[in-house]
N, C-alpha and C positions, 0 to 999 in steps of 0.2 A: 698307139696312143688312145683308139678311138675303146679297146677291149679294156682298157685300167679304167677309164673314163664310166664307160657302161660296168663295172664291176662297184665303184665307188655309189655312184648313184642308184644302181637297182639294191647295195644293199642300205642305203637311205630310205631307198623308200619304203621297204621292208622294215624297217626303227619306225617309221613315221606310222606304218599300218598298225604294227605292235601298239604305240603310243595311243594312236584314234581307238583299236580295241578296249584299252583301260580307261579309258574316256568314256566310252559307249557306256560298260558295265557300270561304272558308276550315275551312269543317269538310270541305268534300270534299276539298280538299287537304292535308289534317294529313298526310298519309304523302308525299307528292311531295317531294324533297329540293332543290328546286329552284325549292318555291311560297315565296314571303317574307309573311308575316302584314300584313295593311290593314287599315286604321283607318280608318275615315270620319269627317270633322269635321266637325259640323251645328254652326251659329252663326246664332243672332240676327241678325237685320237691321229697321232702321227704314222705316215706324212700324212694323211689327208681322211675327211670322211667320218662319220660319224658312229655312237656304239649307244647301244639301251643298257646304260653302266647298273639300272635298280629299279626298282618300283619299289618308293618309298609308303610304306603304310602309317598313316596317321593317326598310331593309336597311343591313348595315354593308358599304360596299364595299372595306375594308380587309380584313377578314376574309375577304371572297370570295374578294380574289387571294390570299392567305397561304393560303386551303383547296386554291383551284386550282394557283396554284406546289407545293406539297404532294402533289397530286393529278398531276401533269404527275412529278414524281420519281418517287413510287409506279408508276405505269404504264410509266415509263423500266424500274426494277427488275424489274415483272412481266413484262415484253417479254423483255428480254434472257435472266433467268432460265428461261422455256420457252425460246428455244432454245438452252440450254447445255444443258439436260434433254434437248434432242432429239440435242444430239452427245455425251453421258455415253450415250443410247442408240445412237446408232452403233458406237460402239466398248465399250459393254457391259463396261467394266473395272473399273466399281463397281457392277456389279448382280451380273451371272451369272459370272463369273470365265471369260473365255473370247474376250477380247481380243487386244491383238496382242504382251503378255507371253506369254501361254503361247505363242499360234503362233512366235515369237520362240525359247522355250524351250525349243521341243520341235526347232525346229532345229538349234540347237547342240546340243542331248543328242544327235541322231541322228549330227550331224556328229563327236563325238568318242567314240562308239561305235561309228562306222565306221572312228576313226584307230587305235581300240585293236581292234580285229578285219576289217582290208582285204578279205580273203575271204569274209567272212559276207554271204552275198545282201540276210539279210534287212536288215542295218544298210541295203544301198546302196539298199534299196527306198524305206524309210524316209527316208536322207535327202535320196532323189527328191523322196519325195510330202510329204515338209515343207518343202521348199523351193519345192516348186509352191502348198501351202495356204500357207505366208507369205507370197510376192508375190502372191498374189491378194487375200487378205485387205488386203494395203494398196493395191493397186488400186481394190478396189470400196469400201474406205473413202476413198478421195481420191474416185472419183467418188459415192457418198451426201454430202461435204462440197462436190461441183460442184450437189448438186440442192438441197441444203437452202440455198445460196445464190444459186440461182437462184429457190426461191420467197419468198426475201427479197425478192429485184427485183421481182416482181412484186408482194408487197404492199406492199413503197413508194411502188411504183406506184399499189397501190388509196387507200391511205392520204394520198398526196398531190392524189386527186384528193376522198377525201373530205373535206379539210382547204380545200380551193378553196371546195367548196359549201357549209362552214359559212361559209368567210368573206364570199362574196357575201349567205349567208342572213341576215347581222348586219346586210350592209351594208343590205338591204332593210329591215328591221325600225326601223334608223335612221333612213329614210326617212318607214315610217310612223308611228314615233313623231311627225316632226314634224307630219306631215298628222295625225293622233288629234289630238295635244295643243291645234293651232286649234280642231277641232271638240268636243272637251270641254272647254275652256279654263271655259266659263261652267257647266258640270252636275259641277264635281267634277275636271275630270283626271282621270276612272275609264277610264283607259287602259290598266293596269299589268298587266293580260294580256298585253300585248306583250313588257313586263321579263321575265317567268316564261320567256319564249319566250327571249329573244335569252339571257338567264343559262344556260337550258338549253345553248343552242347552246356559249357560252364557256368552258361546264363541260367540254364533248365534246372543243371544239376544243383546249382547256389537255393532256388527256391526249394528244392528237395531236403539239403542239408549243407550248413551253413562251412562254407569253404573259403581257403586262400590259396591268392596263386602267385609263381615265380614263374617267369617267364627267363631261356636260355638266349644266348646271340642270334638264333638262326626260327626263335617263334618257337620251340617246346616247350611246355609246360609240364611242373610240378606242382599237382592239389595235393594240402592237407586239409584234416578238420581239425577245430580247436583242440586244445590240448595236443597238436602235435600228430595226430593217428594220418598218414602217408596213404592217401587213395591211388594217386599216377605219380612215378617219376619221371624224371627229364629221358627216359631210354627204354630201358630195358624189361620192367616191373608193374603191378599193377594190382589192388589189392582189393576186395571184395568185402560188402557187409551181409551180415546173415540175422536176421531176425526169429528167435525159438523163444518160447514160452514168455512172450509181451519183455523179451529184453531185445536190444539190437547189438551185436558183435561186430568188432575188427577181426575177420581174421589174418591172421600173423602169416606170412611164409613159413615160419616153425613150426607151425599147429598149431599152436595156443590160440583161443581165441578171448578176446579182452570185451569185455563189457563197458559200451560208451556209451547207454542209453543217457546218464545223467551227464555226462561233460560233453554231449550237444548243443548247442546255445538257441538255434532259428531253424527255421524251415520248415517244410510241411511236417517233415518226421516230430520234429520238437514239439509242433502243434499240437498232433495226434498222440504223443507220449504223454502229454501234458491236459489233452482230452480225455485221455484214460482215466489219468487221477482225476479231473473234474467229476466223470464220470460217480466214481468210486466215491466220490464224498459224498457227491448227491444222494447216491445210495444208501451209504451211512447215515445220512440224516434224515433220511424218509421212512428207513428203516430203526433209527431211535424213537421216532411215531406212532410207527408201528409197536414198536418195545414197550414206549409209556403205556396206550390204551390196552395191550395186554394185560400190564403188570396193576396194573389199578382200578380201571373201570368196574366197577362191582353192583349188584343190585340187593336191595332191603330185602328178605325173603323172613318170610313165617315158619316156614314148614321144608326146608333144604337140609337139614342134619348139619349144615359146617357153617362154622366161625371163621372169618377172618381177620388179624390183627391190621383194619384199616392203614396205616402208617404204616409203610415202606420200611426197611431198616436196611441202612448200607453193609451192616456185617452181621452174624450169629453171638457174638460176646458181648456184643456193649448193652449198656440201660436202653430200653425202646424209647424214654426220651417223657414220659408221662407216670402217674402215681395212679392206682387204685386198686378193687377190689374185685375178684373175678370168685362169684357164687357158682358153684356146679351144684345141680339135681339129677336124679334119677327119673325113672320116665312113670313113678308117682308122684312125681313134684316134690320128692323127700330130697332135703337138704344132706347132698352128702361132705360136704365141706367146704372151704375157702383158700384162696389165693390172694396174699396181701403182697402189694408189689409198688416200689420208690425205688429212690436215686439210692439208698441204702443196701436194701435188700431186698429177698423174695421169701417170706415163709408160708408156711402149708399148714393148717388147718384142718383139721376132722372135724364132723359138723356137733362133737359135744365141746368145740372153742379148744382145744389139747393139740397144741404145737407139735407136728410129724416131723417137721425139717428146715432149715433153714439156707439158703443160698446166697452166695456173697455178692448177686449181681442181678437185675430182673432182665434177663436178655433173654432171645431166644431159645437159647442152648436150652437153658435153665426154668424155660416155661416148658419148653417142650419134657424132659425131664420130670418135672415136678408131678407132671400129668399124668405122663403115661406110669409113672411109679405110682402114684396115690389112687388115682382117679383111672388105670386103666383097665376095668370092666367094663364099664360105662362111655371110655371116651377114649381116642387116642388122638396125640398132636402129633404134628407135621412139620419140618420147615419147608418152604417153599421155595423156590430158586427162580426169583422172575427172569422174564427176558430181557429186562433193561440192569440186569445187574446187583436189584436190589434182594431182599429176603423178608417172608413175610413167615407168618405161625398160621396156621391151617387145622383147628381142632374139628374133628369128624366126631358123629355121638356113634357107637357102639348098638348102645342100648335105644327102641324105639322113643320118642318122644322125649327122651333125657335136653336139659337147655343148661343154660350156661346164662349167666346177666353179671356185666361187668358197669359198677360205679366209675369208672373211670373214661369210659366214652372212647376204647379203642377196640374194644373184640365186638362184633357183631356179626349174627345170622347174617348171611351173604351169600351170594355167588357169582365170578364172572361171566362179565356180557363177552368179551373176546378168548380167542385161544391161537394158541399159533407158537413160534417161538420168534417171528419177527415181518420183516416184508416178502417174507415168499409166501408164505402161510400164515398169516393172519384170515379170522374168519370169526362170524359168531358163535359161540358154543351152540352146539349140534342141539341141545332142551332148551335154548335162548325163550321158545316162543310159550313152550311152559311153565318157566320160569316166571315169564311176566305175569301169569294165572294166580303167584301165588308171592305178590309181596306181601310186606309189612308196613299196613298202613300207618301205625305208630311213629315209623321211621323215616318218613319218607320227606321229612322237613330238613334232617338230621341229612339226610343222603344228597338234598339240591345243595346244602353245603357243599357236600363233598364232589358234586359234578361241578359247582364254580371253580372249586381249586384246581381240579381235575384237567377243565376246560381252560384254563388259565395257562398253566402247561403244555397242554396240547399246542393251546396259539403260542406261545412263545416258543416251540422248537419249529413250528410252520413256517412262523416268522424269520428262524434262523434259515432254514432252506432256502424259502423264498428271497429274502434278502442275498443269501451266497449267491445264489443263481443271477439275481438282477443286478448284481455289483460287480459281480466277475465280468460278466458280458459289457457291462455301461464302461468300467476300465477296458477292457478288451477295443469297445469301439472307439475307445478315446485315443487309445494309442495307436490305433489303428487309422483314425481322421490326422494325428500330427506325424506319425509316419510315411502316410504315403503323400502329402505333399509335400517332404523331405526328399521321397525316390523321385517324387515328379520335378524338383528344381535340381535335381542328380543326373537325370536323362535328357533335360534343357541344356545340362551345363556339358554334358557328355554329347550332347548333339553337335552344341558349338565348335566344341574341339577336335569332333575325329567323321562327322555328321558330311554327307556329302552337298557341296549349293549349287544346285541348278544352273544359277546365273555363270559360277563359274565355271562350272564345267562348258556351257558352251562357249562361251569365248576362249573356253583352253580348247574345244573342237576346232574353232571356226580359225584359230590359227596354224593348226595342226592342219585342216586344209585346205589353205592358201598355201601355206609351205610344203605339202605334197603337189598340188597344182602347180606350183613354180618347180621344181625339180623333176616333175613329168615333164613342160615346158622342156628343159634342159635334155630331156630326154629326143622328144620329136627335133628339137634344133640338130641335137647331134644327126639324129637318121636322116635330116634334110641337106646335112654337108656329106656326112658319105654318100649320100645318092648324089650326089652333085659330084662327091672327086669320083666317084665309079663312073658317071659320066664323061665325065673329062676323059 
């Protein structure tokens, strides 16, 4: 009697230890946001004597993915918004005032204070040295926007390689949930140190890129990412991303490997893919800045041998848009003939008034043409190919001192202040400073016109940078301040429900040992009547 008796209660108290154990752990983990509150259920069993039939985990896995998808946006927002912090820092035009408006500003103020005073040294020093400090300044801002995109590459690099190891790390966990769950199948299922584990992992991996999960009877989980692409199955499988030339890949168990840079939705990857393109615009439009002051900036010159047709032209066929008369000489000042040029037509003139030819259109083509056939001893034209796309007419003289004078207020002695083809290499023309030795004071009323228009352009594509930059970011942080107090009333609500409470867990202690205390009681009772009938 006394051997079933001591068999029944020592393995009681053995459930009760088991029980105190899951009790304990959950008051070490009350801060872990990632431990979910267990419940142990001790049940009756016949004839006599008690069993640890579970340990119930109190997770809602609804909630988890609505925390995690939540959680995978938030970290999207946080991503992106530091490096738009970090290009608002490059170009310092909303902190310290001292970006590429005023370098921009301060070139045109010098360029039309040297049209209102040609002689004054110090105008032409000035606007040397600000036309050297604005092409650099957008130089070494395109290459800070070549570095800070390059260390994007590299952390999606690091990032995708640590997004692999979480998802092998599930896959193994998967694993051994199934080997755990045989071997405590009969003591409880007290496995569920393993869930704390792989949850953790799912948490990390959601901020990485944006996931959903199924959950099997026994705690395995199956991640996909949007669009369906299968990272862990419930068993056996487990599949890998590779990131090669700024795209990121699924690969397939087949080989194939699929391209899901775009049908991403969140996460830090989505961030950083979507950094890139920010990146790449900014670029683009700092680099259309650069393209304008290439393509137009021009200075009045006397004594340069080239003409350029001021007005930009978006193609080589069409009318340039203006009507007049283009005089060429010879370098005795002898008239060698004329260019009369409208919405009409373009005809040619020898200088005794006798019609050479006629053209159906005054475009470039057909200026260039007309020139280098009648006039090319003396002169030959050019079309030009700017860097922003447009085309301009380029007449060089030949012969020493040979001019050109056009009635019409579009070809003038000129030559560029900038060279380059865009924001890598923009710079001053290499003669900039000789050049300024030898305007044309005649013109120079004529030319602040043309720096107003000039400058006018200039701010309004600054203005489009600037504005992309500061808008992108202020949305970024806006969605960023209603999102994450969305995850934080998600992890309040996710607290409530699977979140371990102090208060309760000691009172589930404090009964657990009282009722170990009473059944140790039961215990020394019994050893005080056997030693009493071994007395007897």
């Amino acid at each position: 009697m006394f051997g079933a008796s001591f068999g029944i209660i020592s393995h009681a108290l053995e459930i009760y230890r088991k029980s105190l154990d899951v009790r304990n752990r959950n008051v070490l983990n009350a801060n872990n946001p990632d431990y979910v509150e267990e419940n142990p259920v001790v049940e009756s069993f016949a004839p006599a004597g008690i069993n640890l039939a579970d340990v119930l985990r109190d997770q809602n896995l609804y909630y988890v993915n609505l925390r995690n998808s939540k959680l995978s946006i938030v970290r999207y927002l946080e991503e992106r918004s530091g490096v738009l912090s970090n290009v608002e820092g490059i170009f310092q035009e909303l902190f310290e005032g001292t970006g590429i408006n005023d370098y921009t500003n301060r070139f045109y103020r010098a360029y039309l204070d040297l049209m209102k005073d040609p002689t004054n040294e110090g105008a032409r020093s000035e606007l040397y040295n600000s036309a050297r400090s604005l092409s650099d300044f957008i130089r070494n801002r395109g290459r800070d926007l070549d570095e800070l995109k390059n260390s994007l590459d590299f952390t999606i690099s690091q990032t995708v390689s640590r997004a692999n190891e979480l998802i092998r790390k599930i896959y193994v966990i998967n694993r051994d949930i199934t080997v755990t769950y045989a071997q405590t199948y009969a003591r409880g299922k007290d496995y569920k140190n393993l869930l704390d584990t792989r949850d953790r992992y799912l948490r990390e991996l959601s901020e990485l890129i944006n996931i959903d999960v199924q959950e099997d009877e026994i705690g395995r989980v199956k991640v996909i990412t949007s669009k369906g692409f299968a990272l862990v199955d419930f068993q056996d499988n487990y599949w890998q991303l590779e990131y090669s030339g700024g795209r990121l890949f699924w690969k397939s168990k087949s080989g194939s490997d699929v391209d899901i840079t775009d049908v991403i939705e969140s996460g830090k990857l989505k961030a950083l893919f979507d950094a890139m393109g920010d990146l790449d615009r900014f670029k683009s439009e700092l680099d259309t800045i650069a393209r304008d002051l290439i393509s137009n900036v021009k200075l009045p010159r006397a004594n340069s041998g080239t003409w350029y047709l001021i007005e930009n032209q978006p193609d080589t066929t069409s009318y340039i848009g203006s009507s007049g008369t283009l005089y060429l000489y010879d370098s005795s000042n002898n008239l060698l003939g004329r260019i009369d040029y409208s919405s009409g037509n373009l005809s040619v003139y020898d200088s005794a008034n006798n019609l050479l030819a006629t053209y159906p259109e005054a475009s470039l083509q057909n200026f260039r043409d007309a020139i280098n056939t009648y006039f090319g001893a003396n002169f030959s034209a050019d079309i030009v190919s700017n860097p922003d796309g447009t085309y301009t007419l380029k007449i060089t003289e030949l012969s020493p001192n040979s001019r050109i004078d056009d009635t019409g207020g579009n070809f003038y002695e000129s030559s560029p202040v900038f060279q380059g083809t865009g924001v890598s290499d923009i710079s001053p023309v290499s003669t900039l400073s000789s050049d300024l030795e030898d305007l044309d004071f005649s013109l120079t009323d004529t030319f602040s016109d043309f720096a107003n228009s000039w400058w006018e352009g200039s701010r309004q594509k600054i203005n489009d940078l600037v504005n992309d930059i500061s808008t992108t970011q202020a949305d970024t942080k806006d969605k960023l301040r209603i999102e994450s107090a969305l995850l934080e009333s998600l992890n309040r609500k996710l607290q409530e429900m699977q979140g371990v409470s102090i208060d309760k867990e000691f009172m589930e202690i404090m009964k657990i040992q009282r009722t170990y205390q009473a059944v140790a009681r039961i215990v020394r009772t019994i050893d005080e009547l056997l030693q009493t009938t071994l007395n007897m």
